[in-house]
N, CA, C and O of each residue as an XYZ file, in Angstrom:
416
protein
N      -9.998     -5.152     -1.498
C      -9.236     -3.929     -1.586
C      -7.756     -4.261     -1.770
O      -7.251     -5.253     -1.244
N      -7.041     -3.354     -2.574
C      -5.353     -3.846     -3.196
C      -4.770     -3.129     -1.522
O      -5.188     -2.151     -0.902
N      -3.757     -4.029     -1.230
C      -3.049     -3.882     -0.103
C      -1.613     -3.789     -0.571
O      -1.445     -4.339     -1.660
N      -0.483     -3.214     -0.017
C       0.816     -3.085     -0.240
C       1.680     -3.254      1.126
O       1.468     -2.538      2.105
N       2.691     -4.287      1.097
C       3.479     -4.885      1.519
C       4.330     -3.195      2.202
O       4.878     -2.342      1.503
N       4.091     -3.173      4.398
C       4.710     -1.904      4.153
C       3.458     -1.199      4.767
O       3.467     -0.847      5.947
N       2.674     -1.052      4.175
C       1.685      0.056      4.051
C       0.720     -0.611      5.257
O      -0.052      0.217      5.739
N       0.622     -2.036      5.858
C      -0.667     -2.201      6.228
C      -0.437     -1.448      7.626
O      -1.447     -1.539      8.324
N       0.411     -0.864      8.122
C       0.577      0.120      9.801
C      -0.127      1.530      9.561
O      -0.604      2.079     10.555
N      -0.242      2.229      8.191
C      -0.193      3.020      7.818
C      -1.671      2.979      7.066
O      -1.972      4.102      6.659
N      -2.655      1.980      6.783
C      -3.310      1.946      6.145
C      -4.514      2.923      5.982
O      -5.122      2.791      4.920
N      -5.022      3.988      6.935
C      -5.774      4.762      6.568
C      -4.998      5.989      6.026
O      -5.695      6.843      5.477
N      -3.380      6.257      6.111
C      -2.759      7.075      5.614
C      -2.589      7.245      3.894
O      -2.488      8.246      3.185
N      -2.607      5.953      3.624
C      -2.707      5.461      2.028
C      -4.153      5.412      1.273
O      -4.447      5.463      0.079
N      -4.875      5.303      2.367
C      -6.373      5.006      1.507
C      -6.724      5.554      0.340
O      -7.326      4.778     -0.403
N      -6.563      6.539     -0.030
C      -6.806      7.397     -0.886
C      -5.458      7.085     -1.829
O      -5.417      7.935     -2.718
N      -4.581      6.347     -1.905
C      -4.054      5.745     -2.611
C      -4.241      4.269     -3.195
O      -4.142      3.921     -4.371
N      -4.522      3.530     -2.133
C      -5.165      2.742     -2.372
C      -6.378      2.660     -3.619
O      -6.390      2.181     -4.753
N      -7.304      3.339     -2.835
C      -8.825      3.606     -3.970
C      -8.332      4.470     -5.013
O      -9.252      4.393     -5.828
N      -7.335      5.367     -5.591
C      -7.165      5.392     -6.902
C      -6.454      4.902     -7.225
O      -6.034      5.594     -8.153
N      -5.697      3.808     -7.141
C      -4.690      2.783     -8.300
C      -5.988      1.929     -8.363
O      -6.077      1.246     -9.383
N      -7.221      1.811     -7.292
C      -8.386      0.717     -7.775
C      -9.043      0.789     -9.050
O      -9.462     -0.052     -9.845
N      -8.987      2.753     -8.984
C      -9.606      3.282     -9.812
C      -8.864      3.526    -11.167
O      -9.572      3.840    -12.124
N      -7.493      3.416    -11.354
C      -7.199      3.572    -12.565
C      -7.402      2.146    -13.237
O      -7.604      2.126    -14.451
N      -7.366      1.033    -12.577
C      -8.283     -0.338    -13.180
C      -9.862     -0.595    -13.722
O     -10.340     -1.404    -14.517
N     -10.484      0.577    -12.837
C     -11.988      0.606    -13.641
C     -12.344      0.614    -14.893
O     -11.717      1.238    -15.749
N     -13.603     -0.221    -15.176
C     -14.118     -0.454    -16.318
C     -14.572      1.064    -17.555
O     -14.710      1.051    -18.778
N     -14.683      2.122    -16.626
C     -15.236      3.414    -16.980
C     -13.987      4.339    -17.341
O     -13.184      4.822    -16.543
N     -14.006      4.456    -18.546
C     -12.810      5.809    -19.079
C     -12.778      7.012    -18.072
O     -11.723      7.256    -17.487
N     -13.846      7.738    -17.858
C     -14.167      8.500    -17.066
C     -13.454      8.087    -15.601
O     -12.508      8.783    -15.235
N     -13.851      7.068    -14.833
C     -13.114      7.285    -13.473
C     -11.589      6.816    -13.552
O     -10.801      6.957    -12.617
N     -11.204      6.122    -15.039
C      -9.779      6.233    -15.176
C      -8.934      7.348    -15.039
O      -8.078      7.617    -14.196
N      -9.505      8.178    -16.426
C      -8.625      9.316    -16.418
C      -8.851     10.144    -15.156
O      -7.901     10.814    -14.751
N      -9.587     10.161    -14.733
C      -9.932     11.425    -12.946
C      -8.842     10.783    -12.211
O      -7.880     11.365    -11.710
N      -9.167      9.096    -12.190
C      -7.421      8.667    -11.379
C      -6.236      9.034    -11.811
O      -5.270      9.441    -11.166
N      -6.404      8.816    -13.274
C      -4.663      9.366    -13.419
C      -4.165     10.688    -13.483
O      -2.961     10.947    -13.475
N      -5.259     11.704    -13.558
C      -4.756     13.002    -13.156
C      -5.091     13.058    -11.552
O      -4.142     13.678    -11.072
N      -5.612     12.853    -10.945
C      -5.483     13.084     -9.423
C      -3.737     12.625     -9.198
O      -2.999     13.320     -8.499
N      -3.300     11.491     -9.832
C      -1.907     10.731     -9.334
C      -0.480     11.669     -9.816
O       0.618     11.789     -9.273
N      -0.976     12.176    -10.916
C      -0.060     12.681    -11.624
C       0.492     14.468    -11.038
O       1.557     14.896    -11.483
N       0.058     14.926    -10.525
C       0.527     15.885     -9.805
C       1.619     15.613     -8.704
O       2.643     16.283     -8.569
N       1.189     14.345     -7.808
C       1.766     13.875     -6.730
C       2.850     12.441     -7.176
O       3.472     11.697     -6.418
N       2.768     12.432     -8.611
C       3.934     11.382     -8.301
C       5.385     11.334     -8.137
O       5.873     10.258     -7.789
N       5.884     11.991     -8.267
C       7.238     11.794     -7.848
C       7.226     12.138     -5.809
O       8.187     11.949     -5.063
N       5.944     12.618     -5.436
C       6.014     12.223     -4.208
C       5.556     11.045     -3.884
O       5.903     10.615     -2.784
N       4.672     10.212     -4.727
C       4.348      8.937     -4.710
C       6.084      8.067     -4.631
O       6.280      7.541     -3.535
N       6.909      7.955     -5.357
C       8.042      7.519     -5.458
C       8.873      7.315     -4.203
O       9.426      6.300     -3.780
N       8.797      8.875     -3.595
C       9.985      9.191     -2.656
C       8.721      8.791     -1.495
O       9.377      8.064     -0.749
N       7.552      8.819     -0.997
C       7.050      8.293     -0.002
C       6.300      6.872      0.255
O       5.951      6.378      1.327
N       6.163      6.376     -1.065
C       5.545      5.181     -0.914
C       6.163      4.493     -2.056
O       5.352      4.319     -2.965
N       7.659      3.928     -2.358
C       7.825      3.769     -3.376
C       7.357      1.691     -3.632
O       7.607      0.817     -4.462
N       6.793      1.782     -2.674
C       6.112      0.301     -2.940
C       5.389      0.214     -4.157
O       5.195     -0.713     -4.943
N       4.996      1.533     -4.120
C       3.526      1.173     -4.585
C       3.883      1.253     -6.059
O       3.210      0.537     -6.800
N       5.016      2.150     -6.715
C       5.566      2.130     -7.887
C       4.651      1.047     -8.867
O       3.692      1.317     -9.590
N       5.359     -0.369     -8.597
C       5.416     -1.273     -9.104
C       3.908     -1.392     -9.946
O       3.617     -1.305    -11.139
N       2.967     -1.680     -8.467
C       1.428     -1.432     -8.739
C       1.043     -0.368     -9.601
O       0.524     -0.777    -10.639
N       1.120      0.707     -9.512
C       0.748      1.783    -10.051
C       0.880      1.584    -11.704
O       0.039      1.916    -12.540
N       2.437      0.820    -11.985
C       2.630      0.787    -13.270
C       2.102     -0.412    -14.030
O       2.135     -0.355    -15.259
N       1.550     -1.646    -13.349
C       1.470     -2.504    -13.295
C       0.057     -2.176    -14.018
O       0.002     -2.302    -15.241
N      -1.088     -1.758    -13.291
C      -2.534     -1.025    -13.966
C      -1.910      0.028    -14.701
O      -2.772      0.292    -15.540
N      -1.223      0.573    -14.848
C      -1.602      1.432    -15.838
C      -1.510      0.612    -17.435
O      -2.212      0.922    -18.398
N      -0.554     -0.397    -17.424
C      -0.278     -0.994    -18.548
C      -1.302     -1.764    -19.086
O      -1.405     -1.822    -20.311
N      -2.226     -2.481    -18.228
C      -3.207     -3.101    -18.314
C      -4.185     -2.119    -18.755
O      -4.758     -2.385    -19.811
N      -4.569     -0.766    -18.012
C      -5.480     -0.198    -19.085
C      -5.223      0.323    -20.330
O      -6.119      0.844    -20.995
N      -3.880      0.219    -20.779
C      -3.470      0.645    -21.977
C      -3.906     -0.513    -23.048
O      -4.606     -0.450    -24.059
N      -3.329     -1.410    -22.528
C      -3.443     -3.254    -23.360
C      -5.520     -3.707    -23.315
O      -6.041     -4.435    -24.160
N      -6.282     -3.057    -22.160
C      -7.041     -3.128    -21.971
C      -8.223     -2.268    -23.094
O      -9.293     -2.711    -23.509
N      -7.653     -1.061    -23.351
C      -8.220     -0.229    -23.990
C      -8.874     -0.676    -25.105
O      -8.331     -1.668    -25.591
N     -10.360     -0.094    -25.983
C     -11.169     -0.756    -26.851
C     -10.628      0.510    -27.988
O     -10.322      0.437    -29.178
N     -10.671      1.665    -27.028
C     -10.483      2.573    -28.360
C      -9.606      4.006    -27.576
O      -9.793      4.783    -26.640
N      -8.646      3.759    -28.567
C      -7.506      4.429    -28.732
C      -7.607      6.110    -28.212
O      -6.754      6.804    -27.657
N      -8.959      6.423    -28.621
C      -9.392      8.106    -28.391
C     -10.090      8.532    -26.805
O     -10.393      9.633    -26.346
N     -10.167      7.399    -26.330
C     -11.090      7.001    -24.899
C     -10.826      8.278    -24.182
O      -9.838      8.884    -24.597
N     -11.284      8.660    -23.497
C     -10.896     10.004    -22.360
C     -10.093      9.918    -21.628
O      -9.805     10.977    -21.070
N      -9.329      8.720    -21.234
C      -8.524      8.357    -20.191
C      -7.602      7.901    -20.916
O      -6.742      7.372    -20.211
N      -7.335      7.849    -22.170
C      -5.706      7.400    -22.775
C      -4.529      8.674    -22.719
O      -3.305      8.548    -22.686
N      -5.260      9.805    -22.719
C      -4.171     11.169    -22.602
C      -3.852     11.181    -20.847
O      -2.731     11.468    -20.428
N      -5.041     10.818    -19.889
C      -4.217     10.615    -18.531
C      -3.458      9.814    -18.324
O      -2.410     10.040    -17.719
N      -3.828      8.572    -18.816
C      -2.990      7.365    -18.446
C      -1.508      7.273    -19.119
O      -0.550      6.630    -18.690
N      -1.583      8.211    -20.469
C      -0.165      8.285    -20.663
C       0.780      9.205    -20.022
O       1.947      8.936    -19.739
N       0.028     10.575    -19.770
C       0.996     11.248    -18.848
C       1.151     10.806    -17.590
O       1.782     11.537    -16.827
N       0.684      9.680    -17.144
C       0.912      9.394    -16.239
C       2.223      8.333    -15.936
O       2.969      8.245    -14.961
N       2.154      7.500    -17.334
C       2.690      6.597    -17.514
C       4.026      6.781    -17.401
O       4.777      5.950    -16.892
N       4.454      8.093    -17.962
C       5.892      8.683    -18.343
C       6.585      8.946    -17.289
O       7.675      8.392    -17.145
N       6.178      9.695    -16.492
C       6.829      9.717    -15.038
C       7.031      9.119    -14.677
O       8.118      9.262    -14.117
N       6.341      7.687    -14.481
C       6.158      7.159    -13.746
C       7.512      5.671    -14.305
O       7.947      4.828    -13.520
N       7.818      5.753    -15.536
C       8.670      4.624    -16.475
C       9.844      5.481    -15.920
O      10.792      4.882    -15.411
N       9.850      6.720    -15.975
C      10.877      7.430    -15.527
C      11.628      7.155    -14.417
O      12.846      7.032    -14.284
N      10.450      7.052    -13.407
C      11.211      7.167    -11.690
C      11.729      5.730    -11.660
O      12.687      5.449    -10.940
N      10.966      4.572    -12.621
C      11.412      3.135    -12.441
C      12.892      3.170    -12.870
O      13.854      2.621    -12.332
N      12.845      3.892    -13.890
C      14.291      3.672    -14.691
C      15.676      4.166    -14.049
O      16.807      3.766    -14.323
N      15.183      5.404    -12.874
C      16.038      6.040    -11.892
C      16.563      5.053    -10.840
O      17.712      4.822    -10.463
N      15.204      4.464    -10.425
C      15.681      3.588     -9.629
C      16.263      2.935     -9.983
O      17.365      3.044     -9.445
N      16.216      1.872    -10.955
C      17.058      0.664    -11.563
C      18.215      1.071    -11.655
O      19.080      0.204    -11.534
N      18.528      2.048    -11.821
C      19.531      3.088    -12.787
C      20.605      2.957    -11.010
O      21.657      2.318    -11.027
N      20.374      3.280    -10.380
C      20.228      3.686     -8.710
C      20.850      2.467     -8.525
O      22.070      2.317     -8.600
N      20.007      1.536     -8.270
C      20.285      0.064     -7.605
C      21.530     -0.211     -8.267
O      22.602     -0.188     -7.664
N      21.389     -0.542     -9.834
C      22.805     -1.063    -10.097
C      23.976     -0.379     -9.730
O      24.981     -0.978     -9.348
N      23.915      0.646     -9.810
C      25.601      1.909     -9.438
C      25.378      1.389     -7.735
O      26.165      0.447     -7.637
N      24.931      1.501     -6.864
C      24.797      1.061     -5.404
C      25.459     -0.940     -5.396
O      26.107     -1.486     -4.503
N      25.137     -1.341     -6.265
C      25.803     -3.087     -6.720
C      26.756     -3.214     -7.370
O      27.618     -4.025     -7.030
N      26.895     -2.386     -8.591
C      28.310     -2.328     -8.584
C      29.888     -1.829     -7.522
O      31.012     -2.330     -7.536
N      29.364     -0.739     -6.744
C      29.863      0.061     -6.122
C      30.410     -1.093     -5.147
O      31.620     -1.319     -5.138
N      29.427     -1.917     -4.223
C      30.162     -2.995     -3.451
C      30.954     -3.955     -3.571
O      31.300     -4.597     -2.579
């Protein structure tokens, strides 16, 4: 099971986070895309409450993109809206960190 640095005090609180970033790695289009729309409602609370998990989250999603056999799959329209937000909140942050490093 994928574990996150952070999370293991908390670990039945995440579970259900846990088991769908497992699930947006599955072999099956079908339990992809169900993961990435279950995620995609809640991510920018994903960000602001678990922003560990960011990294991971984007980490599989890229892999099922690079992974993908065919372009029309059922899970390429979740995994991209998912994707966008989610490049988004990274880019905030980065965006974030440096003005907070320059600033000192």
């Amino acid at each position: 099971m994928l574990q996150f640095s952070g999370m293991a005090k908390e670990s039945s609180r995440f579970t259900w986070l846990i088991v769908t970033i497992h699930s947006l790695g599955d072999g099956d289009d079908d339990v992809r895309s169900v993961a990435a729309s279950c995620l995609l409602p809640v991510a920018s609370h994903l960000v602001e409450q678990v922003p560990e998990a960011l990294d991971r989250v984007l980490t599989v999603l890229w892999s099922c993109l690079s992974n993908m056999k065919d372009d029309l799959s059922s899970s390429v329209g979740a995994v991209m809206d998912l994707l966008g937000p989610c490049n988004l909140f990274l880019l905030w942050i980065t965006k974030t960190e440096r003005r907070c490093q320059a600033s000192l």
